[in-house]
KOLLUMBA-504030 format. One line per 10 residues: number of its first residue (from 1); their letters; for each residue x, y, z of N, C-alpha, C. Coordinates in steps of 0.001 Angstrom, whole numbers, padded with zeros to 6 digits. Each point is the difference from the previous one (the first is absolute). Layout:
N
NUM = a = X/Y/Z/X/Y/Z/X/Y/Z ~ ...
! end
This chain:
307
1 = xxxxxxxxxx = -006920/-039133/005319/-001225/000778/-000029/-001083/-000700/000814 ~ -000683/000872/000457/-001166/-000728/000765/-001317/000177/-000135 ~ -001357/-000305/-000058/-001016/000916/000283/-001095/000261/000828 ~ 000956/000089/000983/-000507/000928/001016/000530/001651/000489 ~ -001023/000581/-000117/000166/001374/-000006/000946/000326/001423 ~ 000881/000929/-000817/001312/000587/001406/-001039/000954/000790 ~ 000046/000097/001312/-000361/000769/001295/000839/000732/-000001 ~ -000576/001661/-000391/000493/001466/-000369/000158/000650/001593 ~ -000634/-000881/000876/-000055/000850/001335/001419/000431/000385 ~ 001078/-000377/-000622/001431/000115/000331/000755/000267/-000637
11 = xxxxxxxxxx = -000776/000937/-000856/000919/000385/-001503/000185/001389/000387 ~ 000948/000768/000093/001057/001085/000035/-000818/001271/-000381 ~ -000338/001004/000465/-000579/001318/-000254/000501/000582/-001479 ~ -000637/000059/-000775/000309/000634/-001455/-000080/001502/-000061 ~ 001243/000590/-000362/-000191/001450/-000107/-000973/000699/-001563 ~ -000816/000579/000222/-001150/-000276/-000916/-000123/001586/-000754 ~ 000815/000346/-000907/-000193/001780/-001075/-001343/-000272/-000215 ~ -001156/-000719/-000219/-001140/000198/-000302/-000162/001721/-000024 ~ -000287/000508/-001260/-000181/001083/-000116/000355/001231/000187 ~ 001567/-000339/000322/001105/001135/000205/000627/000507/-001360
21 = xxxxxxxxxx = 000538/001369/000213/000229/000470/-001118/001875/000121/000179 ~ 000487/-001038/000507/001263/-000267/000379/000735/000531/-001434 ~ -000124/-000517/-001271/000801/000138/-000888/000027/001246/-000098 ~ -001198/001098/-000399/000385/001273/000452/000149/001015/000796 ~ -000133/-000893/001189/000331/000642/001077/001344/000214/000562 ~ 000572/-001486/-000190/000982/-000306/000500/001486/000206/-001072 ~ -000669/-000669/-001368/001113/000410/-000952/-000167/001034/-000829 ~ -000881/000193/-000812/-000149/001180/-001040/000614/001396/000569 ~ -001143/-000039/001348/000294/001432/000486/000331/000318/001461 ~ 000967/-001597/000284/000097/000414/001261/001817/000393/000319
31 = xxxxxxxxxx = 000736/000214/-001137/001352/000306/000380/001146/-001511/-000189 ~ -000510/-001041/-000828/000429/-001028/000359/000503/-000480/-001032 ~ 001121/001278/-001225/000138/-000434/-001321/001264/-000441/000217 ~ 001143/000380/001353/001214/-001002/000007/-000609/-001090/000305 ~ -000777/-000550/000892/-000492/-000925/000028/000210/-001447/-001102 ~ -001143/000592/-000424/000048/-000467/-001401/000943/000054/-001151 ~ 000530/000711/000363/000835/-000097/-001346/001456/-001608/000509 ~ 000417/000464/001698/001091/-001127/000077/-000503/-001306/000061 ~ -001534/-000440/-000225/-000535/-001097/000574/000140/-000648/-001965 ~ -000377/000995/-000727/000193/-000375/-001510/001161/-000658/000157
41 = xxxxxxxxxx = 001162/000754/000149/001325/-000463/-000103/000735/-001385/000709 ~ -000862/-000021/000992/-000095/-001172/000991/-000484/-001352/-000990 ~ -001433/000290/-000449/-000578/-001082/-000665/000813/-000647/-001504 ~ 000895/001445/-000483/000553/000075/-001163/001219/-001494/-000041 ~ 000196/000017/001298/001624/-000050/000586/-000588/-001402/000239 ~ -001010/-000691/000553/-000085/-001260/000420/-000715/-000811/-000804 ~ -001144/000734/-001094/-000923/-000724/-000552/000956/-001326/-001455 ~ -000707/-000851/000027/000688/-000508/-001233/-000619/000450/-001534 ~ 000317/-000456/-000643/-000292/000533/-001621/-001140/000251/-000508 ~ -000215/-001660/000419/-001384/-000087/-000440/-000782/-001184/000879
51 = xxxxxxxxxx = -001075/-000589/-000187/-000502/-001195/000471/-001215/-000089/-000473 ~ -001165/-001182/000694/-001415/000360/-000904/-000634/000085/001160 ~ -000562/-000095/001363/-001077/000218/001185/000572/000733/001153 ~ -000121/001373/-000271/000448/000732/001271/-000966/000176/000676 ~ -000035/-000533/001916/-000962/000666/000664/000208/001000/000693 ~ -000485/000997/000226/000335/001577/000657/-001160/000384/001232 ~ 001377/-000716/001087/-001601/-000218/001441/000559/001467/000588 ~ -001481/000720/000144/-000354/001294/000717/000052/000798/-001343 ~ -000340/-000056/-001447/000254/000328/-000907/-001029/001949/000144 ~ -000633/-000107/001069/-000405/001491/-000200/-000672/000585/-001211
61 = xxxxxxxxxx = 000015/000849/-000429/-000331/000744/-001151/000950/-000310/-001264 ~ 000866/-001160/000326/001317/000430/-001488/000825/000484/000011 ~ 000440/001183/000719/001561/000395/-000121/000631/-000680/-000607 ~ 000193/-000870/000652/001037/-000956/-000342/000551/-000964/-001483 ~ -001765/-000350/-000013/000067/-000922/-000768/000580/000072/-001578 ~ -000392/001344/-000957/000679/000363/-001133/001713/-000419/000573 ~ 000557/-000287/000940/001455/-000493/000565/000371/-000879/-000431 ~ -001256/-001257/-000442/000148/-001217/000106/-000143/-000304/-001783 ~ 000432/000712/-001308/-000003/-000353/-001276/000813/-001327/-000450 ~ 000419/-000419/000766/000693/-001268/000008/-000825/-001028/000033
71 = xxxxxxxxxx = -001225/-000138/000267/-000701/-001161/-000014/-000933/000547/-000593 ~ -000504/-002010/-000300/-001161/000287/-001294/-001591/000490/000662 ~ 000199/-000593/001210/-000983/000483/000946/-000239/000444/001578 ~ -000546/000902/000513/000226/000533/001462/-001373/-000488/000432 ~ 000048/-000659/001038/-001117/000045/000817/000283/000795/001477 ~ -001299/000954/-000027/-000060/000837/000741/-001157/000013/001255 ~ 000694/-000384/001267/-000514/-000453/001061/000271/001040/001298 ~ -001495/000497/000372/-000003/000987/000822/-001270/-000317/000891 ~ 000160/000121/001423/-001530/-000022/000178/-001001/000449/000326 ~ 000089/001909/-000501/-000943/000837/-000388/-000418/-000121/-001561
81 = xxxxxxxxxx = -001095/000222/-000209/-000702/-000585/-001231/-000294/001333/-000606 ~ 000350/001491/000742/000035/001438/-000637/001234/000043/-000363 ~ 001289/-000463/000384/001103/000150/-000370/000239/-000722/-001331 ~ -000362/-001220/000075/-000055/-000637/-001101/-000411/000634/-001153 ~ -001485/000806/-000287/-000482/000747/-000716/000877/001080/-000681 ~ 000369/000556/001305/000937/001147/-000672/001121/-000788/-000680 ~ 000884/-000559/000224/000233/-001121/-001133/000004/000073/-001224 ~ -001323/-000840/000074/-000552/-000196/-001284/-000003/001144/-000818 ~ -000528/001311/000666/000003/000961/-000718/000950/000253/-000589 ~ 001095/-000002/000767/001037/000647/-000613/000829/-000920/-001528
91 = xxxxxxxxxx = -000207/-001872/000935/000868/-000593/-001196/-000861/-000553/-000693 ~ -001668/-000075/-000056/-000743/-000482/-001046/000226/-001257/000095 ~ -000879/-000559/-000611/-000883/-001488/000312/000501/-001564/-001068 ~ 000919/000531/-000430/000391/-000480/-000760/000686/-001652/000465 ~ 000252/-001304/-000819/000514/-000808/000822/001228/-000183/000564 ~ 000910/001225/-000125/000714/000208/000309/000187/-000117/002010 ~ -001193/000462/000145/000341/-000141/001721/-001419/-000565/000320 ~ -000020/-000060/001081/-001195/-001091/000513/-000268/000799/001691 ~ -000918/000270/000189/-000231/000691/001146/-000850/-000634/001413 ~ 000629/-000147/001118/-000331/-001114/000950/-000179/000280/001188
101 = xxxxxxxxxx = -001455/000338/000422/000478/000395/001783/-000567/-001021/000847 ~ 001056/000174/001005/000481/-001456/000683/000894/000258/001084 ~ -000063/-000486/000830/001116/000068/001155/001104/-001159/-000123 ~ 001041/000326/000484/000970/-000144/-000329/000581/-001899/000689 ~ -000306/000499/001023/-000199/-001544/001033/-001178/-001039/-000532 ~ -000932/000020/-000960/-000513/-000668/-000967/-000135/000339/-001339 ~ 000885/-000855/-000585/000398/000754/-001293/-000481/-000857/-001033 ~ -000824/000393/-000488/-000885/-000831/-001324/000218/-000214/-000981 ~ 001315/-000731/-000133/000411/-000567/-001064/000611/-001343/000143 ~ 000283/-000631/-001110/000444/-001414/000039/001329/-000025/000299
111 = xxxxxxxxxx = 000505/-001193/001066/001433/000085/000451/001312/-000310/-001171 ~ 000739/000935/000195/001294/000165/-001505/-000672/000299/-000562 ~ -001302/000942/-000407/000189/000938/-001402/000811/001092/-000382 ~ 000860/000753/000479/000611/001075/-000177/001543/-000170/-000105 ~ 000390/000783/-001033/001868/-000228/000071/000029/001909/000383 ~ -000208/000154/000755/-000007/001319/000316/-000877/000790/000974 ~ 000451/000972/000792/-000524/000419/001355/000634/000891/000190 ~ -000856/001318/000567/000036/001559/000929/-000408/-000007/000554 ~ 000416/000454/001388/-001123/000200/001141/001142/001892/000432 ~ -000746/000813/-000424/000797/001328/000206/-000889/000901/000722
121 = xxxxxxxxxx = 000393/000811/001702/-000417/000329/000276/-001562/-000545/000893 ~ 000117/-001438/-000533/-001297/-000471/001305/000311/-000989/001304 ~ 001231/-000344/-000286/000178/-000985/001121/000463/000632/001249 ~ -000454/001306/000192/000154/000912/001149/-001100/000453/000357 ~ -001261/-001053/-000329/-001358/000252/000347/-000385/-001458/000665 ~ 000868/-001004/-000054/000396/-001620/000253/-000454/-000088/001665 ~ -000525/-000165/000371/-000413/-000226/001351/000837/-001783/000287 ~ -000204/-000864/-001104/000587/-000811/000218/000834/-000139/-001207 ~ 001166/000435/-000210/001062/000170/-001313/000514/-001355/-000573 ~ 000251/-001180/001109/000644/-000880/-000625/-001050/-000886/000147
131 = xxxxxxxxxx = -001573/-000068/000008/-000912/-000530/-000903/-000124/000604/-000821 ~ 000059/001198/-000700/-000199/000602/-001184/001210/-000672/-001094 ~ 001096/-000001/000501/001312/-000601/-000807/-000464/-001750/-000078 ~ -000250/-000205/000643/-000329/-001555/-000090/-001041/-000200/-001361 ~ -001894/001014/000277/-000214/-000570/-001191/000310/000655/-001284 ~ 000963/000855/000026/000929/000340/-001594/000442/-000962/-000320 ~ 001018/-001005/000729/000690/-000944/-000756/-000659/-000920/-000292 ~ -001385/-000400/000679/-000282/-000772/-000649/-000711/-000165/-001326 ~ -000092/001614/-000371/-000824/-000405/-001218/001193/000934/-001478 ~ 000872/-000617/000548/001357/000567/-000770/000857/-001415/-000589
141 = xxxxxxxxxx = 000677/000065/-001107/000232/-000980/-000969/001151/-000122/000785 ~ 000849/-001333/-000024/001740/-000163/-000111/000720/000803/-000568 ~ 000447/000944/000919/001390/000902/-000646/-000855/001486/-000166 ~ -001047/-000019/000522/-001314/001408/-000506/000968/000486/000672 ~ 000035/001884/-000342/000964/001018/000638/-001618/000966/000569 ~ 000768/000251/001354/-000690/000972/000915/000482/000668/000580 ~ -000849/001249/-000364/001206/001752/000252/-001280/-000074/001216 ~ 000681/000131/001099/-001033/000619/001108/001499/001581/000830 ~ -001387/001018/000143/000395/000764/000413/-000508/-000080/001940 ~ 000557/000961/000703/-000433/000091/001267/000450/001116/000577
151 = xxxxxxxxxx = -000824/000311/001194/000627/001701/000496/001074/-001189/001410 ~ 000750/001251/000087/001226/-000294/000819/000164/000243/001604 ~ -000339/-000283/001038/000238/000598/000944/001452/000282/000592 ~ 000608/-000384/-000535/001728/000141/000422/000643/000873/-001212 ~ -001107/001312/-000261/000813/000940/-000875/000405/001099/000857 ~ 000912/000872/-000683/001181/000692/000687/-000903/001174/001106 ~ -001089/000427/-000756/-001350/000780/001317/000034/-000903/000930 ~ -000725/-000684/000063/-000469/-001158/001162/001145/-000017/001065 ~ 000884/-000405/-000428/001403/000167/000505/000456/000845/000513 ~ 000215/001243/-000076/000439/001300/000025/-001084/000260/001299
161 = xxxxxxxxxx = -001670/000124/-000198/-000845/000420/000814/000273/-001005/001466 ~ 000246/-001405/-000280/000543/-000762/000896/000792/000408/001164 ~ 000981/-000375/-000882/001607/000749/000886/-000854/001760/001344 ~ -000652/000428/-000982/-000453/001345/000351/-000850/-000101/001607 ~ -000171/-001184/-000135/-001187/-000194/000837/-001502/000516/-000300 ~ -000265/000160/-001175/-000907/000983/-000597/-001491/-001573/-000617 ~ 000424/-001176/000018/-000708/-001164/-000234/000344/-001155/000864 ~ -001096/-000469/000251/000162/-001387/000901/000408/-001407/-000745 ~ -000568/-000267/-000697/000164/-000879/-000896/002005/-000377/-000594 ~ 000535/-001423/000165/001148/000225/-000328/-000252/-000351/-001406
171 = xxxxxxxxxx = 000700/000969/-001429/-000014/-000550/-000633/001239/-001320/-000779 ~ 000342/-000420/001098/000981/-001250/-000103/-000417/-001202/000136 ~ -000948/000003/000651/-000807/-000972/000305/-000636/-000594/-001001 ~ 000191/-001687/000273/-000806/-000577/-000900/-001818/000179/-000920 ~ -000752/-000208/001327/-001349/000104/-000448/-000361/001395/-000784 ~ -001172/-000711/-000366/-000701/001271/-001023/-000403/001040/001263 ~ -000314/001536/-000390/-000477/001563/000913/-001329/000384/-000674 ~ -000799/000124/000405/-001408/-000020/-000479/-000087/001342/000182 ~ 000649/000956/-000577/-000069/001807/000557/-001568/000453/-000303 ~ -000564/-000584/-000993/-001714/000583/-000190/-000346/-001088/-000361
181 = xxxxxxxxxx = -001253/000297/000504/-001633/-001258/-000456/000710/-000912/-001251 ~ 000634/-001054/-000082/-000063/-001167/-001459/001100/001107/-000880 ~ 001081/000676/001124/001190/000421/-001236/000828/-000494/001580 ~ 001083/-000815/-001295/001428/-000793/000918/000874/-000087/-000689 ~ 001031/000690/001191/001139/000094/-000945/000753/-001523/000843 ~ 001308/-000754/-001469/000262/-001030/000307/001734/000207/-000043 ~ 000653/-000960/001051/001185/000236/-000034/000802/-001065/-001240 ~ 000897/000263/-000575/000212/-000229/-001463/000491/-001746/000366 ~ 000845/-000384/001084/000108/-001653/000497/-000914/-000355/000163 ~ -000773/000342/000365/-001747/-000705/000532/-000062/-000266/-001703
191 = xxxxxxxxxx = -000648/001257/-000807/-000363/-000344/-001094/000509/-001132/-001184 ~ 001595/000114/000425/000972/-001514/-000929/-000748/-001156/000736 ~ 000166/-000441/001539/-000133/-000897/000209/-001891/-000679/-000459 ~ -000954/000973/000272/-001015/-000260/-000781/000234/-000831/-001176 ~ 000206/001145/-001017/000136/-000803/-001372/000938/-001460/000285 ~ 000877/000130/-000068/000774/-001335/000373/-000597/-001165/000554 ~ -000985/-000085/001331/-001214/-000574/-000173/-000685/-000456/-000396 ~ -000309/000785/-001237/-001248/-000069/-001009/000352/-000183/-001158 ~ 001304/-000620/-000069/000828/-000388/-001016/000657/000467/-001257 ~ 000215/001308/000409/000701/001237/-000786/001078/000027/000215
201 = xxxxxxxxxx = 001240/000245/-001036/000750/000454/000140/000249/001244/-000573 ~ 000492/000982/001154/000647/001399/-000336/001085/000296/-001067 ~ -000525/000034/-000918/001441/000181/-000478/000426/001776/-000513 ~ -000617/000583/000353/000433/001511/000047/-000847/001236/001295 ~ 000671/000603/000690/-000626/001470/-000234/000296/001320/000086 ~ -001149/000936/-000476/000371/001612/000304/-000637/000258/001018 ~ 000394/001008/000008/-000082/001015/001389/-000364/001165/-000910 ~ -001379/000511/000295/-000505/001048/-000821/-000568/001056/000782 ~ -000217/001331/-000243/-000552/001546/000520/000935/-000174/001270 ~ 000791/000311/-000416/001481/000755/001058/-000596/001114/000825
211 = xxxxxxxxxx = -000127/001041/-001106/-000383/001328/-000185/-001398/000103/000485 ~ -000731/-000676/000389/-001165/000328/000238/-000338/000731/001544 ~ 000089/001127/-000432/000577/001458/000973/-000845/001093/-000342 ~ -001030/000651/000382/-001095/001092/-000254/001065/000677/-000587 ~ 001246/000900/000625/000387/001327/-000184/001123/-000415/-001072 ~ 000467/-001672/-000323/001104/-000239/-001231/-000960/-000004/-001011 ~ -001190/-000087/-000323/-001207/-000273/-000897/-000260/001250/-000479 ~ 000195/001385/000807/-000083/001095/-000405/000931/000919/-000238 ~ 000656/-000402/000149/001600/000708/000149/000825/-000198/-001141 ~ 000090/-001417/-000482/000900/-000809/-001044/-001197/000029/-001208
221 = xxxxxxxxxx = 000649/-000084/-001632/-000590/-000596/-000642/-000675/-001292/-000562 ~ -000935/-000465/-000398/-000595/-001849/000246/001098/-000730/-000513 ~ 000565/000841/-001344/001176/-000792/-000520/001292/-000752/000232 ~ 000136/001063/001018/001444/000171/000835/-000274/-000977/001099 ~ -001073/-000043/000542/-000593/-000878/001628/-000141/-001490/-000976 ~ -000307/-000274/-000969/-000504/-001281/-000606/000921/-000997/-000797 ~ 001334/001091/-000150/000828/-000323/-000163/001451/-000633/001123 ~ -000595/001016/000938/001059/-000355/000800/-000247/-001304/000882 ~ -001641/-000217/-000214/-000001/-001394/000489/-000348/-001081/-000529 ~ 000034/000272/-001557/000360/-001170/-000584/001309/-000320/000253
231 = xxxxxxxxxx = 001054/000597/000594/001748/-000498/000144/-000330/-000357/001510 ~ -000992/000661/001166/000009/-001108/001112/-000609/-000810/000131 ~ -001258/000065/-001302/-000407/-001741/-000190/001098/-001171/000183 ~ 000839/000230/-000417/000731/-001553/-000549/000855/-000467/001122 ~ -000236/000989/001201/000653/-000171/001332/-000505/-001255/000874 ~ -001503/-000490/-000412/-000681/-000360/000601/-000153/-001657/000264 ~ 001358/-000540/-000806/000276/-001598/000351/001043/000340/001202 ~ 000711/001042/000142/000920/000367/001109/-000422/000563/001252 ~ -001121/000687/000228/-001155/000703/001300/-001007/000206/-000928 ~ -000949/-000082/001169/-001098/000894/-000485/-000902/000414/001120
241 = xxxxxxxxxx = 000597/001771/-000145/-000778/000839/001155/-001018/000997/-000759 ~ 000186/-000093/-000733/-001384/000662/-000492/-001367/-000505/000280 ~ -001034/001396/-000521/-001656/-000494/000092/-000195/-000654/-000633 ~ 000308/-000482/-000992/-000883/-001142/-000825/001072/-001078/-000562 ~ -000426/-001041/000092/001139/-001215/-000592/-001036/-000902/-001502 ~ 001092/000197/-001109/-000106/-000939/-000904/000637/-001379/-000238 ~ -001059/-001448/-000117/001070/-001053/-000328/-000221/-000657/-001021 ~ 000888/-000512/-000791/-000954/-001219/-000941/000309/-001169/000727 ~ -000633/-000629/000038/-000392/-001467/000724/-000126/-001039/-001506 ~ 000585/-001109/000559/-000501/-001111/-001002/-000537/-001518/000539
251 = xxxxxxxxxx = -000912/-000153/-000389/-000696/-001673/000485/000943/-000774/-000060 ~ 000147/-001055/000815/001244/-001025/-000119/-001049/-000660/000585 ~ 000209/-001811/-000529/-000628/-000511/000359/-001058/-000501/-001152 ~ -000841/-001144/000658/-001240/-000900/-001335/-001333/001280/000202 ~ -000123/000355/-001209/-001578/000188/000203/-001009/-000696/-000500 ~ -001413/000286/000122/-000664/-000923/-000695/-000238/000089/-001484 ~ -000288/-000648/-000761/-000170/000561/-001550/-002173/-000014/-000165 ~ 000038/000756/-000160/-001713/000304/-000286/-000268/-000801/-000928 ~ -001438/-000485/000113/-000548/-000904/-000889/-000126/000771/-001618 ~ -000127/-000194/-001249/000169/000912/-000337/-001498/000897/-001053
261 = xxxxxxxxxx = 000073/001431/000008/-001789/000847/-000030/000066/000437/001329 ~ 000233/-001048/001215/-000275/000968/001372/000390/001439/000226 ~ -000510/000847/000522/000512/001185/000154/-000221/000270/001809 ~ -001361/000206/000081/-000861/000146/001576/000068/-001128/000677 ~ 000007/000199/001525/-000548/-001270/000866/-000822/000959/001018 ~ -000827/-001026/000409/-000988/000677/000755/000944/000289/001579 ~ 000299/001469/000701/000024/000475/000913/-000457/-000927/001571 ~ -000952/-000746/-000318/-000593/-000325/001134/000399/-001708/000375 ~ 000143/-000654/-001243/000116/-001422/-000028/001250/-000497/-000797 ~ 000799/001014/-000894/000882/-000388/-000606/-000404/-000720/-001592
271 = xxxxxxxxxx = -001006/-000215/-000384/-000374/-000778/-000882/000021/001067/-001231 ~ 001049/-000425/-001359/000149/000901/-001213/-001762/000169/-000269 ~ 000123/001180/-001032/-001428/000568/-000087/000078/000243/-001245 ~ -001288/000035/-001006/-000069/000266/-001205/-000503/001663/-000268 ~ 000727/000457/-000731/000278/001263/-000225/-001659/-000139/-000856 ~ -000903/000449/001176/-001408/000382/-001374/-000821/001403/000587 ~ 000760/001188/-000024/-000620/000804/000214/-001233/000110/-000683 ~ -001147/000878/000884/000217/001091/000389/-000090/-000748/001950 ~ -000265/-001107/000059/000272/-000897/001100/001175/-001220/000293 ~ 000456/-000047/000480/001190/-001419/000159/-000758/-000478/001475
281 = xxxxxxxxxx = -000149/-001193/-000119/-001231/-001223/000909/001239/-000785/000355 ~ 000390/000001/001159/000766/-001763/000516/-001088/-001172/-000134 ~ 000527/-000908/-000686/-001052/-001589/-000013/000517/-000168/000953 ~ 000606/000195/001115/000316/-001179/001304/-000761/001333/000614 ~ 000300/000623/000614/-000433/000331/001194/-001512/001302/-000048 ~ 000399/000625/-001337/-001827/000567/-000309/000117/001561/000240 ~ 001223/000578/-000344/000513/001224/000602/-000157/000311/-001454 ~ -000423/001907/000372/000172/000702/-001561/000952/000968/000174 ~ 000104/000235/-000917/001133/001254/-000432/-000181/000742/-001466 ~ -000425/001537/000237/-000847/000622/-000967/001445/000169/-000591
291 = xxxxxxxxxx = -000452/000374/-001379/001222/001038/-001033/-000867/001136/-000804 ~ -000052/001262/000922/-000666/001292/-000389/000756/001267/-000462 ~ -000152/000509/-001573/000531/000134/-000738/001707/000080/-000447 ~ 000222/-001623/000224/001062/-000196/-000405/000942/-000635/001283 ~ -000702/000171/001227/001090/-000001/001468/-000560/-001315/000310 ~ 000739/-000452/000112/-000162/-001195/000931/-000115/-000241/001554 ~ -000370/-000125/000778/-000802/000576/000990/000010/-001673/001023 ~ 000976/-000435/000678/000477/-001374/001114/-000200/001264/001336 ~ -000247/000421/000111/-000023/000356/001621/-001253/-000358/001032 ~ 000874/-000651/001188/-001403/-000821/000699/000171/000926/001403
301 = xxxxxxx = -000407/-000755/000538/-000207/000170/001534/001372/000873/000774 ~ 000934/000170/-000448/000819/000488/000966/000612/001044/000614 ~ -000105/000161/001033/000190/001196/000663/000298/001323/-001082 ~ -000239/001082/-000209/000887/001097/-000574/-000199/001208/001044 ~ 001066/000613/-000055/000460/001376/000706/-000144/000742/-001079 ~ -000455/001450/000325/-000338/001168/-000771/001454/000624/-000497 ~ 000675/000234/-000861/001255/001041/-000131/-000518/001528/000972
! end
């Protein structure tokens, strides 16, 4: 740890929902109930039993999180501070979850607090992905399990439009395809060798929304489509050409053990922080960080992009 404040001038564009109505835009009422329903089955399939500190980075509005009854606690890290809200609304304030907005490439917590980690659906907003994987592990326990999801560019469309001559882009190719503003799709070797890196080991994945087809979505029943890819989920330690890839990952390797009460470290200097809302003060370096009704609120200086 140090204290001198990190220089943000080179910190990665943050894709920023500030005040989007994504959850019902995008899920309630936007057509996206296979969706959801194979990503349940996904989480069903990899999560472990139980544990006690789950963190849930890009945690959004919650979807997800009622997913996570296995632990004694979710911390929920997003870094729109309206998304968060809706949240709250929905799962109440209880100490059950803890609500945190924060970017992801400074992550305000003490290193090894967590035996548990999601990152679903945001690391395709990653401008720089394997700094985002880097500071997960570090604030993840020995043996912590991490389900990270990712969109796919080497699914069977991509491919197909390829061959067609109908897209430029190969999707065989290693590097990440930046198809819109801070959305990238990643090729599924790129994504192992990352983690592996960052000192994960893979030890499973699916291959999820097969079906994700306008006219099979309307045509077929949700049951029949949600079913049929829960049986090509399990395809997905053997290929995986689908849009979206599930893995559980596990820490291998020393982590640090937290002093112990620490929870926060200050964003800017690294230095643990005393939990005294309705302000948290770094003694080293003199930085604040509000907590307004109930959110915890680390976001500094760095770049964000509009959704």
């Amino acid at each position: 740890m140090t204290d001198k404040k990190e220089d943000m001038t080179d910190t990665p564009p943050v894709c920023n929902y500030e005040g989007s109505d994504y959850q019902t835009s995008f899920w309630d009422e936007g057509g996206r109930a296979y969706e959801d329903a194979c990503e349940e089955i996904a989480l069903k399939r990899l999560l472990p039993t139980g544990g006690k500190l789950m963190l849930e980075l890009g945690a959004g509005a919650g979807r997800n999180t009622p997913r996570y009854r296995g632990y004694e606690r979710v911390v929920l890290l997003d870094y729109s501070r309206t998304q968060l809200e809706q949240a709250k609304q929905r799962l109440g304030d209880s100490g059950e979850y803890i609500y945190v907005a924060a970017d992801v490439y400074h992550l305000p917590f003490v290193n090894g607090l967590f035996d548990g980690a999601t990152m679903i659906r945001t690391l395709h907003h990653m401008a720089e992905a394997r700094l985002a994987l880097q500071q997960v592990r570090t604030v993840l326990q020995e043996n912590a399990i991490f389900i990270l999801e990712y969109a796919n560019k080497q699914n069977l469309k991509s491919i197909l439009r390829y061959l067609l001559r109908r897209q430029s882009w190969n999707p065989f190719s290693p590097e990440p395809i930046e198809f819109a503003a801070l959305n990238f799709d990643f090729h599924p070797a790129t994504v192992r060798s990352w983690l592996q890196l960052c000192n994960f080991s893979v030890e499973r994945q699916l291959t999820v929304s097969h079906f994700r087809i306008g006219f099979l979505k309307k045509s077929l029943p949700l049951k029949l489509l949600v079913f049929l890819d829960s049986l090509a989920q399990l395809t997905g330690d053997a290929w995986q050409f689908s849009p979206s890839v599930f893995t559980r990952n596990r820490m291998v390797g020393k982590s640090e053990i937290p002093v112990e009460g620490t929870f926060f470290k200050c964003p800017a200097c690294g230095v643990a922080l005393e939990d005294t809302p309705p302000d948290l003060v770094c003694a080293t370096c003199g930085e604040h960080y509000p907590v307004v009704d109930g959110i915890y609120d680390f976001r500094r200086a760095a770049p964000a992009a509009q959704e």
